[in-house]
Structure formats: C-alpha cells, structure tokens
N, C-alpha and C positions, 0 to 999 in steps of 0.2 A: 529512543524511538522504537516502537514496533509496528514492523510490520505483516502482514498476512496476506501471501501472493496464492492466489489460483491462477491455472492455467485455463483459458476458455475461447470456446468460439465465438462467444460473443454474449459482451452482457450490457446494460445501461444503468443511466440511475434519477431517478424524478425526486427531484427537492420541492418542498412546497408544491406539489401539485403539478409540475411544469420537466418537462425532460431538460436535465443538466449536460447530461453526457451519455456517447454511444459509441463503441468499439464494434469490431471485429476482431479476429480472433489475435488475441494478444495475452496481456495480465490482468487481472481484477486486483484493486492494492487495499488494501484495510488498512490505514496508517493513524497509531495513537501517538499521541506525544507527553511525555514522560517529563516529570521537573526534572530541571538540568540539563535535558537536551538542549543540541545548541547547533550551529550552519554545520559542523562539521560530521555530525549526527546524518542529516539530508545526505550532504556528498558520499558519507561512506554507503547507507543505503541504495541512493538512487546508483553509483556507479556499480555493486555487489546485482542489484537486480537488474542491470540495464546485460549485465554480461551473463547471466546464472543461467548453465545450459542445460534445460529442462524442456525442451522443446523437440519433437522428434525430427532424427536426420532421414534420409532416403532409406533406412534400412532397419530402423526403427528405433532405434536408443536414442535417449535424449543425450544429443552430442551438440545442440542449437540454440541460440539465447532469442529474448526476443527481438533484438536487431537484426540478429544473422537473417530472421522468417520476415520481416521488415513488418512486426506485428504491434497493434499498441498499446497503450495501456492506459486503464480504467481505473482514477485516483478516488476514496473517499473517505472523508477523514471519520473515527470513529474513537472513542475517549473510553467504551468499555473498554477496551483491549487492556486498561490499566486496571482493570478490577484485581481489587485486594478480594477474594474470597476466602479466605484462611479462617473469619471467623464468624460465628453465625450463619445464616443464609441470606441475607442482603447484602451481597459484596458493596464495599465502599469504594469511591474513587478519588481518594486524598492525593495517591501518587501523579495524579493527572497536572499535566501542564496548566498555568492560570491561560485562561479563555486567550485575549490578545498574545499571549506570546504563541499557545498553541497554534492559531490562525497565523500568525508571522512565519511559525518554521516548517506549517504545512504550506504556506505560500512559495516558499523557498525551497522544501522538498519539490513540488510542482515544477518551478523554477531550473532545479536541478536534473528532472527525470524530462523535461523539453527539451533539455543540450543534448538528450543520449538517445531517447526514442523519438521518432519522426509522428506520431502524433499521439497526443497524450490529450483525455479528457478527466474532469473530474465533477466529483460532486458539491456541494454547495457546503462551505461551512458552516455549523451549527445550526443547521437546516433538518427540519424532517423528511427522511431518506425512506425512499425504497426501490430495492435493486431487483434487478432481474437480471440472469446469467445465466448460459448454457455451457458447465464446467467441460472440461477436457481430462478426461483420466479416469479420477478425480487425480490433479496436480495440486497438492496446499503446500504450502511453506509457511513456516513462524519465523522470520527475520528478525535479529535484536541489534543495533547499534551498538552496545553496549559488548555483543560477543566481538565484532569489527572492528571495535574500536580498545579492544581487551580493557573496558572500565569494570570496575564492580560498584554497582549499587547498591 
C-alpha cells in the first residue's frame, strides 16, 4: 500500500456530486492499494500514521502526532499512486490491486485508522472525487507498507 499524508487545516471531499467527508485540521491520506497487499499492510500503516510526529508542539518542531492534537483524518482512496510511468508517457496501472479486493483493504485500512484516530472521514470508493484542502506547511509524506513491512516488491 501507499500512502500520501498531508498535513492540513482542514480539507473535504465531494464524490459523485455529494460531500463525502469533512475534517479539520488533521491528515489528508491518498491511499492506493498495490497487488499483494494484505490486512497487515492497513495495520502497519494505519498504526505508523496514527503516531508519525509531524505535527507542531508549543515551541514549534514537530514533536506531535495526530492523536497527541486530537486531530482527524481525511481517507481517499486513489489507484494512480500505482502508476508505472517508467515507460512511454501514459503510465499504466497493472500494478493496482483488482477493484474488490482493493475496496476490501481500503475498507479495512478505514477500519484500522477508526481504532487509532477519534474521527476519521473518507471518500467514496471508485467514485468521482474532488477535494478541497488547506495544507499545513506544506507537510507531505509517501508512506510504503512495503518499507514497514521490510517486503520487496
């Protein structure tokens, strides 16, 4: 799995027309799923971002995760993050999870990141998205289960 954490005051995100989900200030997550990912993929991410202190303390370094700031976080799932672009210019996305299991272990990442953060929204699966965010920093991170999890793919 990957994922793509921004830090923000506050973003949402309208599937189909309709608001899905709406934070304050917390994490904005971009999460693709990768073949072979699998539950324990979720747990190592959801637990790795539930504690990752990137969040500023009273004196300004980020020494605070987003529990410590009791902030929450804003799920949406997204399948380029697995773009092959190595060749040509239309990256491929062969490496991408099949459709149901992808939905299965972004349901279960979800699943996982409710036990750790106190309010957790997301976006609509294989839905047409559009987000709005007002980052913080800018704060991004590229999370890989696979470094977590020391696999090689």
């Amino acid at each position: 799995m990957i994922a793509v954490l921004q830090r923000v005051k506050r973003a949402r995100v309208i599937a189909d027309g309709k608001l899905s989900g709406e934070i304050g200030e917390g994490l904005y997550i971009l999460l693709g799923v990768e073949k072979g990912d699998d539950e324990a993929c979720s747990v190592a991410l959801a637990e790795k971002i539930s504690k990752l202190r990137i969040f500023e303390d009273e004196s300004g370094k980020m020494n605070l995760s987003c529990k410590d700031i009791s902030g929450d976080a804003l799920v949406v799932s997204n399948f380029t993050l697995n773009a092959n672009y190595a060749h040509g210019n239309r990256p491929d996305y062969l490496n991408s999870a099949p459709t149901a299991e992808a939905n299965r272990l972004y349901e279960h990442f979800l699943c996982e990141m409710k036990k750790r953060i106190a309010v957790v929204e997301a976006g609509v699966f294989g839905a047409e998205m559009q987000t709005d965010m007002l980052t913080d920093g800018p704060v991004t991170i590229v999370m890989s289960s696979d470094v977590l999890l020391k696999k090689g793919k």
